[in-house]
N, C-alpha and C positions, 0 to 999 in steps of 0.2 A: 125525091131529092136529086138535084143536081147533079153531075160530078165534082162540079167545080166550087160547090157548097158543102160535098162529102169531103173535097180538099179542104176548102176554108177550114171547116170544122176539125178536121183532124189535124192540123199546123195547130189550130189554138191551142186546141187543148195538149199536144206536144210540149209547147212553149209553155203553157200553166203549169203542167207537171215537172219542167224540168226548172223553172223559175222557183216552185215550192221548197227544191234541196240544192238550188243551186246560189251563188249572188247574181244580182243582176246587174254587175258592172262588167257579165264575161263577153269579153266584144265578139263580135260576129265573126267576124277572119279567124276565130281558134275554133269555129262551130262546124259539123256538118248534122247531116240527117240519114238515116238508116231505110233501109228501103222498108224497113216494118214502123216505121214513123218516131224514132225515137232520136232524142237531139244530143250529141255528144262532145265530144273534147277530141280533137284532130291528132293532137298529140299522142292520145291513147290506141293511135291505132297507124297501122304501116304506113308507109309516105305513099306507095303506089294506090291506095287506098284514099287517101287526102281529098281530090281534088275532085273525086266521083262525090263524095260524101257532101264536100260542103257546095256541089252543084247542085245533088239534090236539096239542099237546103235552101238555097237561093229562088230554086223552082217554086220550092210551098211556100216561102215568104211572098213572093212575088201575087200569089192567090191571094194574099190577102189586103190587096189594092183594092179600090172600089171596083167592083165588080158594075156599078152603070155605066163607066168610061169606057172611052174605046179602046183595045185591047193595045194599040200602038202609044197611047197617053198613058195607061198603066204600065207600061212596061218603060217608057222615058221619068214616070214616076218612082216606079221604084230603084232607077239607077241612082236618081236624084236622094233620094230617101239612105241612100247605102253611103252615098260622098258624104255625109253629115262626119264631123269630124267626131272619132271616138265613139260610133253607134253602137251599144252593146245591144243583147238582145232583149235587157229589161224595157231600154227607152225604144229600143222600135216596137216592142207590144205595146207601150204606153200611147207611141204617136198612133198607130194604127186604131187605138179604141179608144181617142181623142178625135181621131178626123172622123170616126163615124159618129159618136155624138154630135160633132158639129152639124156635119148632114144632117142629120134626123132634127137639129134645133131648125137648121137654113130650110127643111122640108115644111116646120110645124110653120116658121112665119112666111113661107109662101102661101101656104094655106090659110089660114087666119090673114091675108092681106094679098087674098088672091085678086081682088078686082085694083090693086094700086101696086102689084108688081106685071099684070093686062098692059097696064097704063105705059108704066116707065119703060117697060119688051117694044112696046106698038109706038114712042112718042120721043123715045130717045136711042142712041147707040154707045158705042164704048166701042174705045179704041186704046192704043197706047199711044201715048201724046211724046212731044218732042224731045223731052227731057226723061223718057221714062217710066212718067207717071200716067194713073190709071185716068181716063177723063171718058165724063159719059156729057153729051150734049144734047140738044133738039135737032129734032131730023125737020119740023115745019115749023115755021115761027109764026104760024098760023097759029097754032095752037100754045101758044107761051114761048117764053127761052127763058133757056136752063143750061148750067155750064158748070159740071162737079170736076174737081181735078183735086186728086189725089193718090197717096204714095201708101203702097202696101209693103210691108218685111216680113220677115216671118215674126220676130220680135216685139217691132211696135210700128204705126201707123202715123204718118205724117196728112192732117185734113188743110190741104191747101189753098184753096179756093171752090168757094159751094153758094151757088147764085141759082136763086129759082124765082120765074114771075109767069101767073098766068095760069098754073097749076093747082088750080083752088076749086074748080068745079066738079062736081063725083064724074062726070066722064072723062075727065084727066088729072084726077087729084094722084098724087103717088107724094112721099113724106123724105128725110133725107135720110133715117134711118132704112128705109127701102131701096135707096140708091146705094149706102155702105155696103149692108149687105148684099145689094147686087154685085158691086164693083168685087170686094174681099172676095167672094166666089170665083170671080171671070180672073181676078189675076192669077190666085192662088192654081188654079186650071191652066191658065196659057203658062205660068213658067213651072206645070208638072210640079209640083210643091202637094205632101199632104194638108189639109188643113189642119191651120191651129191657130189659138188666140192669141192677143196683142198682152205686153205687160206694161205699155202704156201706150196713149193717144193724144199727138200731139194736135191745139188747136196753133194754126202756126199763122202768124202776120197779122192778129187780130185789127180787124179795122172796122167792127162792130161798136159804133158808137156806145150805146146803154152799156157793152161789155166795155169797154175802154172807160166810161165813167165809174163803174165798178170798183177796175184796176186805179183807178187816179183816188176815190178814195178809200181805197184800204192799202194805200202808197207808201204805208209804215209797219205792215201786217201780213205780208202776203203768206205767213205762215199758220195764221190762226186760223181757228174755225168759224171767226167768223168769213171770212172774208172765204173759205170754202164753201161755206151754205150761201154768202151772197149768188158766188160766181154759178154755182150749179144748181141753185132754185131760182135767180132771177135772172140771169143772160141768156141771151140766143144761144150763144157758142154752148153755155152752159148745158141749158135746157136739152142740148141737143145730143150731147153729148151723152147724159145722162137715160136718154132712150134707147139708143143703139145701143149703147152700157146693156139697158134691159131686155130687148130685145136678142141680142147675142150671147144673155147668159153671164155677164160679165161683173163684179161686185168692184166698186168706186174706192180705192185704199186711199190716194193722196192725192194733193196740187200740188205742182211746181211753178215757177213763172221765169222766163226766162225775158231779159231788153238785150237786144241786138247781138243775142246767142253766146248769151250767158248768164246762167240763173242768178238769179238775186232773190233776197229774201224783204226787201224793201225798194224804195226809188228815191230818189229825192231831184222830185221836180222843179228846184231851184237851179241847181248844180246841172241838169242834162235838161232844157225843156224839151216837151215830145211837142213832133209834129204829127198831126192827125193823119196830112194825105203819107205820110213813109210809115207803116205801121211795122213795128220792132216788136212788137210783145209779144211772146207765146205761152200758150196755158199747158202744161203736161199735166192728164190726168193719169195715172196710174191705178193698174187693173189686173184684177185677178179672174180666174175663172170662178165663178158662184159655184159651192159642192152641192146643194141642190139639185145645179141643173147636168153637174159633169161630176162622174164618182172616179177614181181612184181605178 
């Protein structure tokens, strides 16, 4: 073993042992570490002593970044992971063995959809687009065009605009669930962010006909269920949503609908008529992590 796996492993189980008789609402800045690995209370000990103590603690926190990144992205990772407002040490063990389940989810569907994550690596690139957001395109229009532009939070996900044609034959088939997941990794990485999941997913500016007929007639309902099972067993937006949902582990709790960014719970398309080409409507789906796939 390692060193730096004998480290990992010893900050864990530190942090379990002391998380067992302590609360874990005790923030980090009252914390240090002891050079025989035990995690204590600042207070309880000399002030010239303080500053040694909670740097060794910072050091084995630090070890427990993803150990695949490169050692200057872990280390701008976990400055970033420390500014979280109010980080105690319960929630940074919780994000720390959250972003590795995610890894291990984002490794299992690389794998299981290795020849159509091939595809979207060798047929598209990603960048960050003008406004911010994450946007992966076609590098030859030889081969299709495609044009994903979307908005990653740590929070929740805004799907902006997701245009694919062309991409239908096994030598360049890749899905949009395989473009999410690709994007959520590449941004969550360039802005040094652990991973973690969305508590909702916005479909934003719907101008999916069959979904827009949907929305037009369940116009008096947008709260029911049915008008839930319509949206997410029969629209695109829907259907689509509902994969990546599966795909990233994620369990479907609610709809929202929002016209020109502000939720409603009906429309009345007498009093406002819609126009097709200005599309106002957005669908929030609301999401939890599956315990299945992510434990505690």
């Amino acid at each position: 073993m390692n060193p730096t796996a004998i480290a990992t492993e010893h900050t864990t189980r530190a942090i379990e042992r002391y998380l067992t008789d302590n609360p874990d609402d005790e923030p980090l800045s009252t914390l240090g570490m002891t050079a025989d690995g035990r995690i204590v209370r600042l207070a309880r000990h000399d002030e010239c002593q303080r500053l040694e103590l909670h740097r060794m603690l910072e050091q084995q926190l630090e070890s427990l970044m993803p150990q695949e990144l490169d050692k200057s992205v872990r280390e701008q990772m976990f400055k970033n992971t420390l500014s979280t407002n109010a980080l105690t040490l319960g929630k940074y063990h919780k994000k720390i063995r959250l972003d590795r389940q995610i890894r291990n989810k984002i490794k299992t569907l690389k794998s299981d959809y290795a020849t159509e994550f091939a595809n979207l690596n060798d047929l598209t690139k990603t960048r960050v687009g003008p406004k911010g957001q994450t946007q992966t395109k076609s590098v030859d229009l030889a081969n299709g065009d495609c044009h994903f532009s979307n908005e990653f939070y740590r929070t929740h996900w805004k799907f902006k605009s997701n245009f694919k044609k062309g991409y239908n034959e096994d030598k360049n088939k890749f899905f949009l669930s395989n473009v999410i997941t690709h994007q959520f990794e590449w941004t969550f990485q360039s802005k040094h962010w652990l991973l973690e999941l969305p508590t909702a997913i916005a479909r934003c500016k719907i101008c999916n006909e069959e979904t827009l007929d949907v929305l037009f007639t369940h116009h008096k309902d947008y709260t029911t269920d049915s008008f839930r099972k319509d949206f997410l067993e029969t629209t695109v937006n829907g259907k689509s949503t509902v994969r990546i949902a599966r795909d990233l582990g994620l369990k479907i709790e609610g709809l929202t609908v929002s016209y020109n960014n502000q939720e409603v719970e009906s429309f009345n398309f007498d009093e406002t008529p819609y126009v097709p080409r200005n599309p106002l409507f957005t669908v929030t789906v609301q999401v939890c992590p599956d315990p299945s796939v992510y434990c505690d």
